[in-house]
C-alpha positions in Angstrom: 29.9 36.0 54.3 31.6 32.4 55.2 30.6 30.0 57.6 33.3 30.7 60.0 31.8 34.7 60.3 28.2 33.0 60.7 29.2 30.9 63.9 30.3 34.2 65.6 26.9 35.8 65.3 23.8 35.4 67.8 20.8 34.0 67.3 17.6 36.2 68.3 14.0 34.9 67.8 12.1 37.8 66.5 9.0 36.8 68.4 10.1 37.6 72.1 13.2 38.5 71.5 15.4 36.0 73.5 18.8 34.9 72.7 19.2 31.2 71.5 22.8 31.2 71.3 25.1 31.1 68.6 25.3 29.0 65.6 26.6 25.5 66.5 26.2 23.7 63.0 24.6 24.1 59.6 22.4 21.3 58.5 23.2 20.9 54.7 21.5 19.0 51.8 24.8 18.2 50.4 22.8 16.1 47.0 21.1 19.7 46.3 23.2 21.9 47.5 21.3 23.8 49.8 21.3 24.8 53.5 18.4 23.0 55.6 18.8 24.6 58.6 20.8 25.9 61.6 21.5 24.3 64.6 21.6 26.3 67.9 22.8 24.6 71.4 20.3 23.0 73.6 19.1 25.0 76.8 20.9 24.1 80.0 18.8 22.0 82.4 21.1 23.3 85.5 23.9 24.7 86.6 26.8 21.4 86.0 30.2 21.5 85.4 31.7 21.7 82.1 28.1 22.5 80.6 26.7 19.4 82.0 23.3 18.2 81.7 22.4 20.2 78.5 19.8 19.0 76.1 20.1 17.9 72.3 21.0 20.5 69.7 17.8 22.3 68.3 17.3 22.6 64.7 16.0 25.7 63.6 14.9 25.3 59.8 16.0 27.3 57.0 12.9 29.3 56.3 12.4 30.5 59.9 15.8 32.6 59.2 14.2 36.1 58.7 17.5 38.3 58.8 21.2 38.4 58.7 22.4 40.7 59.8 25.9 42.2 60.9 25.6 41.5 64.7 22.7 38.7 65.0 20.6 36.0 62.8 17.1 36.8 63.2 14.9 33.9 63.0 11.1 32.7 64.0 11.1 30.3 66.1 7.5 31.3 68.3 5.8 27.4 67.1 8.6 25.5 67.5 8.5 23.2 70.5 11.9 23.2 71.5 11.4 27.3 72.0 7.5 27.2 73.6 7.5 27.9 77.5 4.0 28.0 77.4 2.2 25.6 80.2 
């Protein structure tokens, strides 16, 4: 699979089952030649123009990938803070 077939896919936390978007960026240890991570878009705040007022890009790390799979990228992202609506 390339890179350009992984941005087209959808990123599903297997927890609750929400979409996180699609793949934005990989983060890459270029020195060892391994993949650290993927990088979905930030949540919108509100409803702005152009995709205004969204938050920073949210790393997802490599082991939390669980799946690849044809249609989505399932990953584990239930302790991650970025992904916790909990009060």
């Amino acid at each position: 699979m390339r890179i350009s077939e992984l941005r087209m896919l959808d990123i599903v936390n297997i927890q609750d089952g929400r979409r996180l978007g699609p793949i934005k960026d990989l983060d890459l240890d270029l020195e060892r030649g391994v993949v650290k991570g993927i990088v979905v878009p930030g949540a919108s705040r509100s409803w702005g123009f152009f995709g205004g007022n969204r938050t920073e890009d949210i790393a997802i790390p490599w082991e939390r990938v669980k799946k690849i799979g044809v249609d989505v990228i399932l990953v584990d992202a239930h302790d991650l803070p970025e992904f916790n609506n909990d009060p």
